[in-house]
OpenMM code with the backbone's topology and positions (N, CA, C; nanometers):
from openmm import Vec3, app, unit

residues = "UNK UNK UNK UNK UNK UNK UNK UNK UNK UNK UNK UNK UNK UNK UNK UNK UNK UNK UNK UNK UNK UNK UNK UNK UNK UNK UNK UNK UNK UNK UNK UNK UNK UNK UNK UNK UNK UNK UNK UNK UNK UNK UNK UNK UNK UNK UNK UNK UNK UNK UNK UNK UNK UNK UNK UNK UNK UNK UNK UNK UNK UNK UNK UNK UNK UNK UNK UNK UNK UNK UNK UNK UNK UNK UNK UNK UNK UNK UNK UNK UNK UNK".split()
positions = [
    Vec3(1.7281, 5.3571, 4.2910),
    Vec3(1.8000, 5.3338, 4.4152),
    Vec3(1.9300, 5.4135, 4.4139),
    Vec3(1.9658, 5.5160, 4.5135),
    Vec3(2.0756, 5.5669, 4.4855),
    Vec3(2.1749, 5.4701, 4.6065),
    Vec3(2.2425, 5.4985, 4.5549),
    Vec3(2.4000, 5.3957, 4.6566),
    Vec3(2.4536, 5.5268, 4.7423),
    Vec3(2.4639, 5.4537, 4.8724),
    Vec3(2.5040, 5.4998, 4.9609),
    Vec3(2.5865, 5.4220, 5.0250),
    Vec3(2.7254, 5.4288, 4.9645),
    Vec3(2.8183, 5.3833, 4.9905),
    Vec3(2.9263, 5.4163, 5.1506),
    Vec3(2.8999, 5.5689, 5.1565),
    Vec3(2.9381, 5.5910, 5.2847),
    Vec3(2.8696, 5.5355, 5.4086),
    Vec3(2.7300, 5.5174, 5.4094),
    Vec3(2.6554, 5.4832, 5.4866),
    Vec3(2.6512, 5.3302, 5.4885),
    Vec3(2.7053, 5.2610, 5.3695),
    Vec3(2.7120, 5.0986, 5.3688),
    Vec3(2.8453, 5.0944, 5.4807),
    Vec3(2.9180, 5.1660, 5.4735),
    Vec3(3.0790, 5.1778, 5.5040),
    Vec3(3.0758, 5.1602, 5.6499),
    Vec3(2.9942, 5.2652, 5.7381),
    Vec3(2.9619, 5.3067, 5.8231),
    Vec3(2.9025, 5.1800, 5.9570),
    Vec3(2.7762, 5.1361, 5.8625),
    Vec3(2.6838, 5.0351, 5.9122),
    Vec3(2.7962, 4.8844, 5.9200),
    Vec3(2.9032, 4.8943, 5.8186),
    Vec3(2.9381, 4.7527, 5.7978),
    Vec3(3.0268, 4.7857, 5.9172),
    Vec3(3.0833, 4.9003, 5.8968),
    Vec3(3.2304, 4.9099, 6.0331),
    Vec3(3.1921, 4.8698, 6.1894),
    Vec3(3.0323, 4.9042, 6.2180),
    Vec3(2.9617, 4.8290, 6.3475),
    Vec3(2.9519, 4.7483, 6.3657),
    Vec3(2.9177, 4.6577, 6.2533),
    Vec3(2.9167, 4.4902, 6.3005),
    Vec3(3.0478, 4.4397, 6.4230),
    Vec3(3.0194, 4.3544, 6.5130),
    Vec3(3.1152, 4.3093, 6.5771),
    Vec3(3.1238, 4.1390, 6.4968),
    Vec3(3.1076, 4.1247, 6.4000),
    Vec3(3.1735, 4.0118, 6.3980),
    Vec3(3.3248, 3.9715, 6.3220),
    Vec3(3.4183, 4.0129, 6.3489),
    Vec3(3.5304, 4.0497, 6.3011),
    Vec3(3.5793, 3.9284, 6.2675),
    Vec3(3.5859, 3.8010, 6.2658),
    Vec3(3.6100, 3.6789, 6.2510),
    Vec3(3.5725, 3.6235, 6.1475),
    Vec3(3.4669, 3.6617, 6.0331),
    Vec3(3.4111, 3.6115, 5.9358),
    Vec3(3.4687, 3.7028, 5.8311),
    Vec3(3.4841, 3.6408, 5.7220),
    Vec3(3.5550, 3.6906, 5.6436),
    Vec3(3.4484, 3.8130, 5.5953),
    Vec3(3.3087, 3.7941, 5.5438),
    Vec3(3.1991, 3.8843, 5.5094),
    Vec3(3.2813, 4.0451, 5.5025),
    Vec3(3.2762, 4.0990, 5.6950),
    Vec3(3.3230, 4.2198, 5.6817),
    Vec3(3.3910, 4.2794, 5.6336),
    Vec3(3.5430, 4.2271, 5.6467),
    Vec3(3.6743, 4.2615, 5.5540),
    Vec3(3.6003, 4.2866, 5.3754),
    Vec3(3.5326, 4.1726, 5.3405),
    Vec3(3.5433, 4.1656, 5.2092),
    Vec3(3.3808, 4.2463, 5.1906),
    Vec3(3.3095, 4.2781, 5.2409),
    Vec3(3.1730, 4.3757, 5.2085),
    Vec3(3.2314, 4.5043, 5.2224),
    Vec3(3.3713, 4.5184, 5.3084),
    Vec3(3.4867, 4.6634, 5.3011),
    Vec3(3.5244, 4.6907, 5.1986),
    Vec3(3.5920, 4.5581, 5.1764),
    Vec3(3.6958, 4.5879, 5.0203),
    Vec3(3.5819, 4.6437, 4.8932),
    Vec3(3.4338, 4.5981, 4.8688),
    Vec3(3.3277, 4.6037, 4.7479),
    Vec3(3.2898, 4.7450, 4.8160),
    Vec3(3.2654, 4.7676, 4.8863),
    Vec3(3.2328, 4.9236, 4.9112),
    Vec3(3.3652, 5.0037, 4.9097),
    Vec3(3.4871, 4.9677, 4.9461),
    Vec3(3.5864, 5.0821, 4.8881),
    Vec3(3.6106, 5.0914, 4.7773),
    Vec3(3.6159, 4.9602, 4.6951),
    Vec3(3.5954, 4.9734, 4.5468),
    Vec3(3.5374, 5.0775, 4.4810),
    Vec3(3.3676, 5.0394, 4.5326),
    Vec3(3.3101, 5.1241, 4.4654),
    Vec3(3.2896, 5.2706, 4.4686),
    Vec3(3.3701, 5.3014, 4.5684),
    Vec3(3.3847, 5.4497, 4.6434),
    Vec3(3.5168, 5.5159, 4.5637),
    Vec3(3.6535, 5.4086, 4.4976),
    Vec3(3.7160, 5.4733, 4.4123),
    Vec3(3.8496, 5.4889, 4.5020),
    Vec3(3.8308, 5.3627, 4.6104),
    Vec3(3.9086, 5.3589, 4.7524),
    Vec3(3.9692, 5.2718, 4.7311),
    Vec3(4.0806, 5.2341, 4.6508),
    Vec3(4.1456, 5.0781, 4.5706),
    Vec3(4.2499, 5.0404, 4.7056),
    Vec3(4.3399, 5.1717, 4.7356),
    Vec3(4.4417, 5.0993, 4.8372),
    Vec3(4.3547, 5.0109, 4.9689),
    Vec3(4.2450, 5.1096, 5.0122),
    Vec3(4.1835, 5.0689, 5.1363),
    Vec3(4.1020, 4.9449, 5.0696),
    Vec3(4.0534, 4.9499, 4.9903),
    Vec3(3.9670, 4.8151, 4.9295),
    Vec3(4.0694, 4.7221, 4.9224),
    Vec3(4.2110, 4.7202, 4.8960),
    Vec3(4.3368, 4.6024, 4.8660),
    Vec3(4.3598, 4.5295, 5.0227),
    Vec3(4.3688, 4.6452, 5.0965),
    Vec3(4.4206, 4.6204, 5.2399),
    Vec3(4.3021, 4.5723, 5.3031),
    Vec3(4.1531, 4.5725, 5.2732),
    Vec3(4.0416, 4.5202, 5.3761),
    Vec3(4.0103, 4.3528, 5.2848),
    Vec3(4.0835, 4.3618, 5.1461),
    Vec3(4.0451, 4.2741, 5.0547),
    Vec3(4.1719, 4.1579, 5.1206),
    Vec3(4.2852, 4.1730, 5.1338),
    Vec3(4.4154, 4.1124, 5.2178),
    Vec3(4.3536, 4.0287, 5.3988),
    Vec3(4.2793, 4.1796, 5.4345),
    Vec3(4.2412, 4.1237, 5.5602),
    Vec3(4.1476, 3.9585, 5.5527),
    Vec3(4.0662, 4.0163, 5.4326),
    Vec3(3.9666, 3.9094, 5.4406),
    Vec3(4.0640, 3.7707, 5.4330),
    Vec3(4.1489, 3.7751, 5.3570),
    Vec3(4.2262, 3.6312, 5.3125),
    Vec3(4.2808, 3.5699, 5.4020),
    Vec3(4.3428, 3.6163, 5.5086),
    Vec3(4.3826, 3.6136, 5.6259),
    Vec3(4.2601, 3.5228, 5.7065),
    Vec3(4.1339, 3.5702, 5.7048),
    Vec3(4.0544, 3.4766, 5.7198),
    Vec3(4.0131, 3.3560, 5.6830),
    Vec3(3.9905, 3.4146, 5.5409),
    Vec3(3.8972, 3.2601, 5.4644),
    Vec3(4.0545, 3.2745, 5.3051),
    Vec3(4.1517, 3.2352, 5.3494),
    Vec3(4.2554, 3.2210, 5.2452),
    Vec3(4.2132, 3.1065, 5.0772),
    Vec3(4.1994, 3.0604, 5.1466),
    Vec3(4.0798, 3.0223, 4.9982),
    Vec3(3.9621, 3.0383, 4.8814),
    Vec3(3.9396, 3.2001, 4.9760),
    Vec3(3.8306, 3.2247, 4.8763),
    Vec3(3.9082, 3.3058, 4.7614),
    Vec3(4.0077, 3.3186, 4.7196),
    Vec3(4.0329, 3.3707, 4.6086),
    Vec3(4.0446, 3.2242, 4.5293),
    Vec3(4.0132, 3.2440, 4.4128),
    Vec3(3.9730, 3.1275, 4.2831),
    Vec3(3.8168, 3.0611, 4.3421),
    Vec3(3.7068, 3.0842, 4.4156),
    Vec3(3.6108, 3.0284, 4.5218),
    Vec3(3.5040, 3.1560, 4.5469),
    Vec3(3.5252, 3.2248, 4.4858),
    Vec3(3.4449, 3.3551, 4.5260),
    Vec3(3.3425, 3.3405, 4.4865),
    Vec3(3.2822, 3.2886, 4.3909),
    Vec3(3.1715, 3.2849, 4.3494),
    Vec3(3.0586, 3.1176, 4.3850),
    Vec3(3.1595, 3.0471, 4.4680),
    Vec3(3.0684, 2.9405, 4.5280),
    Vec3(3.0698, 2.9697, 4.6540),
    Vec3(3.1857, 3.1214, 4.7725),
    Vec3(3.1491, 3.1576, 4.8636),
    Vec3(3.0336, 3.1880, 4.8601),
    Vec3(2.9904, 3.3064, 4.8158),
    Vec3(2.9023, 3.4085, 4.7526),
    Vec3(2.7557, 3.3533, 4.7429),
    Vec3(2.7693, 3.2214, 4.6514),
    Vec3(2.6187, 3.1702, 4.5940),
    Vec3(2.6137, 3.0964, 4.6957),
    Vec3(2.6675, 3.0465, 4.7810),
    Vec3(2.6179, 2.9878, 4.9157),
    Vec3(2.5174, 3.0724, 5.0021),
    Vec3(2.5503, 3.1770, 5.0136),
    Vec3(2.4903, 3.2910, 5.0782),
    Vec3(2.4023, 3.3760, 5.0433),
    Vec3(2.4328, 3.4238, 4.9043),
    Vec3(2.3403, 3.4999, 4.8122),
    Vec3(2.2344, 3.4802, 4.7056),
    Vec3(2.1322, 3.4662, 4.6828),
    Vec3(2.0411, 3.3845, 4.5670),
    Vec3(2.0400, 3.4892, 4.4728),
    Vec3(2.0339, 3.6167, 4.4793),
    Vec3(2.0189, 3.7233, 4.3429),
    Vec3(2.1486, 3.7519, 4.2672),
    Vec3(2.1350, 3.6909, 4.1702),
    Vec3(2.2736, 3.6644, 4.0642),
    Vec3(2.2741, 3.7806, 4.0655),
    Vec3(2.1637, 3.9493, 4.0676),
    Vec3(2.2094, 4.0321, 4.0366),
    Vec3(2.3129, 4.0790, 4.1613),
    Vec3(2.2759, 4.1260, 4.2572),
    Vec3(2.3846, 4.1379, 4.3359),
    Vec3(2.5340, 4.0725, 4.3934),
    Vec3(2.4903, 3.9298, 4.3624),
    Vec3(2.6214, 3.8365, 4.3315),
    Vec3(2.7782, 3.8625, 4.2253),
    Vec3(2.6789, 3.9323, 4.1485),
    Vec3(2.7493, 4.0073, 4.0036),
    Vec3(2.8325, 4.1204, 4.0179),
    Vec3(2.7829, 4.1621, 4.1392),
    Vec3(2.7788, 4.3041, 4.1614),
    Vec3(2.9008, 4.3180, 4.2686),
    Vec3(2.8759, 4.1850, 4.3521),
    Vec3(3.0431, 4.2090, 4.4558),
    Vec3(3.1507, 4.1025, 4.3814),
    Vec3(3.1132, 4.0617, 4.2458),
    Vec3(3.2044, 3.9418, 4.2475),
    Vec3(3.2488, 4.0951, 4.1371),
    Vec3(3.2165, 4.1656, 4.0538),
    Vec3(3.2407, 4.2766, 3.9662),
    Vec3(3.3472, 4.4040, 4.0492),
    Vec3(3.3499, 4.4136, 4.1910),
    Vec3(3.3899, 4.4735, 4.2083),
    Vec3(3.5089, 4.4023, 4.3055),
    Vec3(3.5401, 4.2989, 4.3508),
    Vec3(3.6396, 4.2106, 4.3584),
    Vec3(3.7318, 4.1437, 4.1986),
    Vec3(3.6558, 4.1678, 4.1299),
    Vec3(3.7654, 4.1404, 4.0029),
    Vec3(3.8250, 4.2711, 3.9833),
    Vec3(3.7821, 4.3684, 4.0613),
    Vec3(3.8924, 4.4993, 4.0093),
    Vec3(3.9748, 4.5481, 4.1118),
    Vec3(4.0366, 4.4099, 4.2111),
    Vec3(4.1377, 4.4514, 4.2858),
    Vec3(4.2519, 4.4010, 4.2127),
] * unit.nanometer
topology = app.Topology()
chain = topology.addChain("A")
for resn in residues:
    res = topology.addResidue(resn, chain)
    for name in ("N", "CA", "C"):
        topology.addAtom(name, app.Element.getBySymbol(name[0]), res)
C-alpha cells in the first residue's frame, strides 16, 4: 500500500463537516506524517477547540470509532509526536 498523504489531505479538506473534531485531527495525522509539524500543531489546536478533552482520551475517542488496533496505532503514533 503506498500512502498518499497528499491525496488523504485533499479528500479530508472536502468534507463539510467542520464541527466534529475528526477533521481538524485526521489534518493534524496526515501533516504529521507529511513532515508538516507546525500545520499538524495548528489543525491539532483546532481540533481541541472542539472536543477539548480528548487530549489524555485519545485512545477511548479513537476505539469508539475504530476496531483495527492497527490503524488506531497508527493515528494515536502520530498524535504522540505533536
Amino acid at each position: 500500500m503506498q500512502d498518499d498523504f497528499d491525496g488523504a489531505e485533499k479528500s479530508v479538506s472536502k468534507l463539510s463537516l467542520r464541527r466534529l473534531f475528526w477533521i481538524p485531527m485526521l489534518k493534524a495525522v496526515i501533516q504529521v506524517y507529511k513532515g508538516e509539524f507546525k500545520q499538524a500543531q495548528a489543525s491539532y489546536k483546532e481540533m481541541l477547540q472542539i472536543r477539548p478533552d480528548f487530549e489524555g482520551n485519545e485512545e477511548r475517542y479513537l476505539g469508539a470509532f475504530i476496531s483495527s488496533p492497527a490503524i488506531k496505532n497508527k493515528l494515536l503514533e502520530a498524535l504522540e509526536r505533536l
